[in-house]
N, C-alpha and C positions, 0 to 999 in steps of 0.2 A: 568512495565508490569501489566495488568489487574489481577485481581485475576481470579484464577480458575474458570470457569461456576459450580455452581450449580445445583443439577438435578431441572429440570423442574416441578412446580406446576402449575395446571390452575388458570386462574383471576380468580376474585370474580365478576367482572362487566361486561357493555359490552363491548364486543370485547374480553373477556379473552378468550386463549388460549387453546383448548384440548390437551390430549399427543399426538394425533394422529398427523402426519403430524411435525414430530420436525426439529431440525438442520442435516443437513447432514455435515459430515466430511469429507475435499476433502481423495481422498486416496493416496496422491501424487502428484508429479510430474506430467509433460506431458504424459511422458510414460504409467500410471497409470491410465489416465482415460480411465473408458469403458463407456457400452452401459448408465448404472445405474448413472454415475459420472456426478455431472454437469461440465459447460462448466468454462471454467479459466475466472472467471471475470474482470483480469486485462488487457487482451489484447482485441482492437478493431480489428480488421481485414474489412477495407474497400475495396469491392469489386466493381468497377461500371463497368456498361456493354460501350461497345463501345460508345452508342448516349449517352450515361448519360454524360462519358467525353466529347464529343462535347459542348453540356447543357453546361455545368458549365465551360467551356474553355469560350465561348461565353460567358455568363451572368457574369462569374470574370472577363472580362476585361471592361464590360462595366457596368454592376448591381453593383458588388460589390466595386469597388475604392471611388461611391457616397453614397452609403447606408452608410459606414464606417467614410466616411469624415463626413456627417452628423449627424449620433447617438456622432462622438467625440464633436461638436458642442456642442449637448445637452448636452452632459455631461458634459463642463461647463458651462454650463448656470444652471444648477444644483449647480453649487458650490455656490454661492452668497447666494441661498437660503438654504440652511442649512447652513452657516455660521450666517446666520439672526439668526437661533436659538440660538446659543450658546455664541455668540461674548459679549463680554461686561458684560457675568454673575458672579457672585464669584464661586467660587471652591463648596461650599456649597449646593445651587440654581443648580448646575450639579448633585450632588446626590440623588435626589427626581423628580419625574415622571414630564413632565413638562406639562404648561398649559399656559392659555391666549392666547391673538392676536399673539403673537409670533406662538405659538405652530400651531396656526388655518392657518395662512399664511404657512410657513415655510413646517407641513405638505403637504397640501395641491397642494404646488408646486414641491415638491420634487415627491409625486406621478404622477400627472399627466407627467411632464417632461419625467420621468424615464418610465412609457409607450409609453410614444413618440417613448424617446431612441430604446425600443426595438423592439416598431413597425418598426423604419426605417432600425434595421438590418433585419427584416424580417420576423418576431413574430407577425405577423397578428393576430390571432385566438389565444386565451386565453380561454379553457373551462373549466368548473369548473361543480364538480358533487359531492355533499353533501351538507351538513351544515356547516361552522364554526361556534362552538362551541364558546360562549365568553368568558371571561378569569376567570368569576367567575368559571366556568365549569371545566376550563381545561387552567390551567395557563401557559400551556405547550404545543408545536407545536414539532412532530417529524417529519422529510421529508426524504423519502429516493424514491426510489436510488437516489444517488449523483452519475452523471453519467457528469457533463460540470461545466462551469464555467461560463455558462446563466445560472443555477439552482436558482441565484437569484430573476429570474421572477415570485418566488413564492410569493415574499413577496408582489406582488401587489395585488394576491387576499386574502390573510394574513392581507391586511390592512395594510404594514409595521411592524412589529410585531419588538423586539427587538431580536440584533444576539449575537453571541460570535467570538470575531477576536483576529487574535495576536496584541499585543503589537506594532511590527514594520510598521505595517499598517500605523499606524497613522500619518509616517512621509510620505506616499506616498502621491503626490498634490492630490486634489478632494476626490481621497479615504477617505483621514484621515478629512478632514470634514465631509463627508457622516457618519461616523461610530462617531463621536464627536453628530454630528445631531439626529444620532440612539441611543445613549446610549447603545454603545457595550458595552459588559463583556467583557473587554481585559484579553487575558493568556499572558504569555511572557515566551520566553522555556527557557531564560535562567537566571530565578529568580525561583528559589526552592522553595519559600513561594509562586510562584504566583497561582499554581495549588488550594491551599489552600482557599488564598482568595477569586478563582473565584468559587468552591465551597461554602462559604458561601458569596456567592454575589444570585448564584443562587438560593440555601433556602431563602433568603431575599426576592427576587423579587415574586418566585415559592409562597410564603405565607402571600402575602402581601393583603388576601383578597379582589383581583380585582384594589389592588392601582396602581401598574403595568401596562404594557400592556403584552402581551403575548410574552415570548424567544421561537426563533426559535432556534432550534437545527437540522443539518444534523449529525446522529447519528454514519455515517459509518467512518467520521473523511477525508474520501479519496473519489477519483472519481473511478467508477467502467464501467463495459459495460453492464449494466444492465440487463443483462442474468442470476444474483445470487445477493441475498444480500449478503454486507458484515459483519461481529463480528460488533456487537451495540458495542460503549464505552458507560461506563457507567455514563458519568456525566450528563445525562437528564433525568435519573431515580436516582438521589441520593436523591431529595427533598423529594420522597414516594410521589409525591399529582398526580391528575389523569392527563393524559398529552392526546392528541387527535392525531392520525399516519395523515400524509399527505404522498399521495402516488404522485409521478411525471412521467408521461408519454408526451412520442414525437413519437405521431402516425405518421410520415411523409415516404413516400415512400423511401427514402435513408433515412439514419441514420449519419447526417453531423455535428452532435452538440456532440457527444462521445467523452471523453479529458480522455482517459484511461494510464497505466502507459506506456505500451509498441501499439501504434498506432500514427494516425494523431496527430500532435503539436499546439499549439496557432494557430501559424498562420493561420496552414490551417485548423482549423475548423472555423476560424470566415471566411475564405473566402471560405470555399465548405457552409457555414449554407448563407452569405451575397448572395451568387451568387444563392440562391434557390429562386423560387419565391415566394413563401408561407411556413411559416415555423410554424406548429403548436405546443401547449404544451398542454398538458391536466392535470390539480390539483384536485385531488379527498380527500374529508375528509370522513374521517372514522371515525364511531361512537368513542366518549371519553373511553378511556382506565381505567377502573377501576382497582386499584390496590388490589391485595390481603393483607392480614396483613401480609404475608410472603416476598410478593416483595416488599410492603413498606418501611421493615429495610434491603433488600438484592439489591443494584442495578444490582446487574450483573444478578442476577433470572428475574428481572424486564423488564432488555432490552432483553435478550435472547428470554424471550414471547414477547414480544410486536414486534418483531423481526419474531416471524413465523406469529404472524398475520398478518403482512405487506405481506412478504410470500408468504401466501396465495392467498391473496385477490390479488397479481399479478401475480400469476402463477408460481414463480420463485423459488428454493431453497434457504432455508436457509442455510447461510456454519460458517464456523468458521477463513473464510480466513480474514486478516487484513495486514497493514504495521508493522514490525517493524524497524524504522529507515528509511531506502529508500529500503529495501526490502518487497517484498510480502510475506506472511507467511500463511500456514493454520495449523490445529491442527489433529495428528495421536497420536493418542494411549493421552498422557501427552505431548508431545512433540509439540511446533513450527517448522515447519521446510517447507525450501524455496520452492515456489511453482516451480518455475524453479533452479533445484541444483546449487551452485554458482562454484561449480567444471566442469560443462559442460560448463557456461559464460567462465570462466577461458580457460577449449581446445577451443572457439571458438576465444578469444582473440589473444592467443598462434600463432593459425594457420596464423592469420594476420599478428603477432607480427615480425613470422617468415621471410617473405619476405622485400624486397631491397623495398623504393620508385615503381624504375623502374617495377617492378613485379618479376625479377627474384629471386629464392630460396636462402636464405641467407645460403653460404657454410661453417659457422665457426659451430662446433659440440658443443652441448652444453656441461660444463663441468662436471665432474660427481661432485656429491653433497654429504658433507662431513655425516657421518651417525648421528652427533652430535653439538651441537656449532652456536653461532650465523653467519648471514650472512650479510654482508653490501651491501650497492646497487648494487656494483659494483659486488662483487659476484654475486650477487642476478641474475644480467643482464645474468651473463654467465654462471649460470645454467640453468636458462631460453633458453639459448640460441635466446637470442635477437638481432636482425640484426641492429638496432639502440639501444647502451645500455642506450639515455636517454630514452627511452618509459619506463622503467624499474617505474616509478612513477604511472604510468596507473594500474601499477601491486599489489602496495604495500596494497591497501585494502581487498585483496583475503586474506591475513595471516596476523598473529597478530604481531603485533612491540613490543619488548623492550622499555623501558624510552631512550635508546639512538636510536632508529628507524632501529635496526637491525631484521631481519625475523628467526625463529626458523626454522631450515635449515629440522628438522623433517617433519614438514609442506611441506617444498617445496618437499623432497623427494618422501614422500606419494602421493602428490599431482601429481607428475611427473609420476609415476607406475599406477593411475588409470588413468590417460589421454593415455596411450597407448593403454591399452583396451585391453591389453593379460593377465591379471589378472582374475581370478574368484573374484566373492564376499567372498568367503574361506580363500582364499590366500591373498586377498588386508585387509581382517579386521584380519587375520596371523600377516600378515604385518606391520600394525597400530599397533597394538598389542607390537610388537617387535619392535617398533621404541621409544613408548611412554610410558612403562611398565619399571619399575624400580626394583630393587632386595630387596627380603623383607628379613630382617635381620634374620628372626627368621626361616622362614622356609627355605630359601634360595632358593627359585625360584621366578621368577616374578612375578609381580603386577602391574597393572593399578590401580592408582588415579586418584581423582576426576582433578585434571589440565588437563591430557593427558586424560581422559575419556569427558572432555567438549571440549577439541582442537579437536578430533577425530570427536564430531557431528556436528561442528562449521563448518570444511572444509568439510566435505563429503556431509552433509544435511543442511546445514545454517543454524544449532538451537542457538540459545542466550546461553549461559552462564549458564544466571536463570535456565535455563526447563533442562539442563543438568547436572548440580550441584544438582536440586530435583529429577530427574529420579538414578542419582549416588544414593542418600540418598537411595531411593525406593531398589533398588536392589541389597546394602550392607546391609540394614539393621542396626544391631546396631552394625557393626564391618567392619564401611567405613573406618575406619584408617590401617584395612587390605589391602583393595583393594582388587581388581577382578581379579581373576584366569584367563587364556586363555579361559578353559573349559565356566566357566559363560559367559564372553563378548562374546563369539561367540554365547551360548543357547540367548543371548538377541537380535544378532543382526543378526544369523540367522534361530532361530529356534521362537522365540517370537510370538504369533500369531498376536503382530499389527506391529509389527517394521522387521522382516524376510522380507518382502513383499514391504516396502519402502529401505532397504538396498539393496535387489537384482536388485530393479528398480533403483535406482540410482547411484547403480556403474556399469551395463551396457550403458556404454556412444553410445549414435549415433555416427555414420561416422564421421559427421561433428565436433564433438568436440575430434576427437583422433589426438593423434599426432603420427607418425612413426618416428620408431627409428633410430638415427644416423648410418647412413652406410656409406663406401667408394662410392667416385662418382664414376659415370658409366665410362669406359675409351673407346676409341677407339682403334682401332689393332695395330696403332702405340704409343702405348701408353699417346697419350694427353688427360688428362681429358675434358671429353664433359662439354658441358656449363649448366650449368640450365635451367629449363626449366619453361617457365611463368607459373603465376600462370591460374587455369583454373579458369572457372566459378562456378565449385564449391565451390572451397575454397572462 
């Protein structure tokens, strides 16, 4: 996890930041936003009108099948030329900037090709509005929003600049020359030392007085709907040296290029962007970021500003929302916690879970759930009450496993009571409470510890571990090996002035994520159980 933000200092240079106008903090969940809230930057919501769908029904069957087949053409015809770079060097000769005929060729064809590429998907218009900076200025290029996965179109008016990729890349065809030809910074997520070295790969390059060419950095780490920025990570600001904001706009009348977590797929953005007839980008530089002596040895101070002036100059909030893992996270009070609660995913799963193939409501009750004790699949399936008990695997990432892949049956229980949705927030953190609360030897009533106080924010609001193990520290003080009275856990979670307000919002579940409770089926007069009845269109 990133370190803690910093309070905010203005730059020293230009472009530095006033207090005015800072980071906004989502306030929640769905529920949560108002008038003041920005909008959830992870979901695209594509809406076209009647003739748009005709448009792109027409032009995908005939525009886009040739544009596609096309730009794959170019791209490899690409390959040969960046293998011309690198093929036949030592290991050595790859670590230092490169130069000569090779470089002048190699270059030279790799950019023009890769314009081709994206003119033929449809990327006509490239406008560009500022200066770039050269690299003695600003050894550093930040680009945001990161909103597709043509966001690479940037690097043609960049000059090609160098990037940072994983590791795995390198084994995909075309790709992994391209990025060999580039002189990526590879990370690799699953080498612990690799974060390290690609940190002091970046001070190497970032201070290499213009020996370099310029790293490109997308700071947000993820693709967004570019309605908010997302949390800057902070390794494009660790060097301290001045780094120059690139801003990415797609003025186009639909918006068919957006690759968000929760909208349109690969597929169909390359073929709603292929099937457009004109698809424009706009790349704007923004004056060189000067760093203060403060944000020089602070990166997280460093992006956070550099972060609203981007911001700004788009019109758009700055938020504190990011990935953790495959989930979306913003920050309330100290806390991460899931932009959509993973307890609402969970009743909408449920409600699926529930029914036959066929549609009809699956009529086996679910079992009742032990108050303590590990549970096995199979359990698992028939507390659930699962109409297929293999689906029962779909389920197991909602609650945490044992070393032998059993689910802590507390969990499901809790988890079971606030999907009904006849519980108050009072009653349901009572609840939690009494499920997860252990007996304290000395005084002889209960206690909540730090395990049961990080399970409890884990399933109700998707907070990590970290943020709920430091919020424990924060709220015992120096006598966390006591634990937390009922009286306290309840003043935190509903009386708290930042966290009252995300508890109530998130354990009032919508309709659609509740599940109703096991009852006798309906019978007829002569006593034959009626049959089920299909699911509706709501469920």
């Amino acid at each position: 996890p990133n370190p803690a933000p910093a309070p905010p200092s203005p730059g020293s240079g230009l472009g530095g930041p006033s207090q005015a106008g800072g980071r906004r903090a989502w306030q929640g969940g769905p529920a949560m936003e108002g008038a003041s809230s920005p909008p959830n930057p992870f979901v695209h919501d594509l809406r076209l009108s009647r003739l748009q769908k005709v448009k792109f029904y027409v032009l995908g069957v005939v525009l886009a099948p040739i544009r596609v087949a096309l730009a794959f053409v170019v791209l490899f015809l690409i390959w040969p030329f960046a293998l011309l770079q690198v093929v036949g060097l030592p290991e050595e000769t790859l670590q230092e900037p490169f130069s000569g005929w090779r470089n002048t060729v190699s270059h030279g064809s790799v950019y023009l090709l890769s314009r081709l590429m994206f003119f033929l998907l449809g990327f006509m218009r490239i406008r560009v509005r500022g200066q770039r900076a050269s690299r003695l200025e600003a050894p550093i290029l930040v680009a945001a929003p990161h909103s597709t996965f043509f966001d690479p179109i940037i690097l043609l008016p960049c000059d090609l600049p160098k990037v940072v990729s994983r590791t795995e890349n390198l084994h995909v065809p075309v790709i992994g020359a391209l990025l060999r030809f580039n002189q990526a910074i590879l990370v690799s997520r699953h080498d612990p030392a690799s974060r390290k070295k690609v940190v002091e790969e970046v001070k190497r390059r970032a201070t290499s007085q213009g020996k370099w060419p310029q790293v490109l950095f997308f700071p947000e780490g993820t693709c967004s709907n570019k309605k908010a920025l997302l949390k800057f990570k902070p390794g494009a600001f660790i060097s301290g040296v001045p780094i120059q904001p690139v801003l990415i706009r797609y003025p186009n009348s639909v918006d068919s290029t957006t690759w968000a977590w929760r909208g349109p797929g690969v597929l169909k953005v390359i073929w709603l962007t292929a099937s457009q007839p004109c698809t424009t980008v706009e790349v704007e530089f923004l004056p060189v970021y000067q760093p203060s002596v403060e944000e020089a040895v602070n990166p997280t101070l460093y992006a956070n500003n550099v972060q609203k002036v981007m911001a700004r100059a788009l019109g758009i909030p700055a938020t504190d929302c990011e990935f953790v893992g495959n989930l979306p996270v913003t920050v309330v009070g100290c806390l991460r916690v899931a932009l959509e609660p993973r307890i609402w995913e969970l009743g909408k799963e449920l409600r699926k879970a529930r029914y036959l193939p066929g549609g009809a409501k699956c009529l086996l009750e679910p079992c009742p759930v032990p108050s303590s004790g590990p549970l096995g699949r199979t359990e698992l399936a028939r507390c659930l009450g699962l109409a297929c008990p293999e689906d029962v695997e779909g389920f197991l990432n909602y609650f945490q496993q044992d070393a032998d892949g059993n689910t802590d049956s507390r969990e499901v229980s809790l988890a079971l009571e606030t999907l009904e949705g006849e519980c108050s927030p009072q009653q349901l953190t009572c609840r939690a409470f009494e499920l997860f609360s252990e007996m304290h030897t000395e005084t002889g009533d209960c206690r909540l510890h730090q395990d049961g106080f990080c399970a409890i924010l884990r399933l109700l609001l998707g907070t990590p571990r970290a943020d709920g193990a430091e919020l424990y520290s924060q709220l015992c003080g120096d006598h966390s090996q006591d634990g937390l009275t009922l009286d306290e856990f309840q003043d935190f979670s509903l009386r708290h002035p930042d966290y009252a307000r995300l508890f109530s919002t998130y354990l009032r579940l919508p309709v659609a994520c509740t599940l109703t409770k096991p009852g006798p089926a309906p019978a007829y007069a002569n006593g034959t159980l009626a049959a089920a009845s299909p699911k509706s269109k709501a469920d």
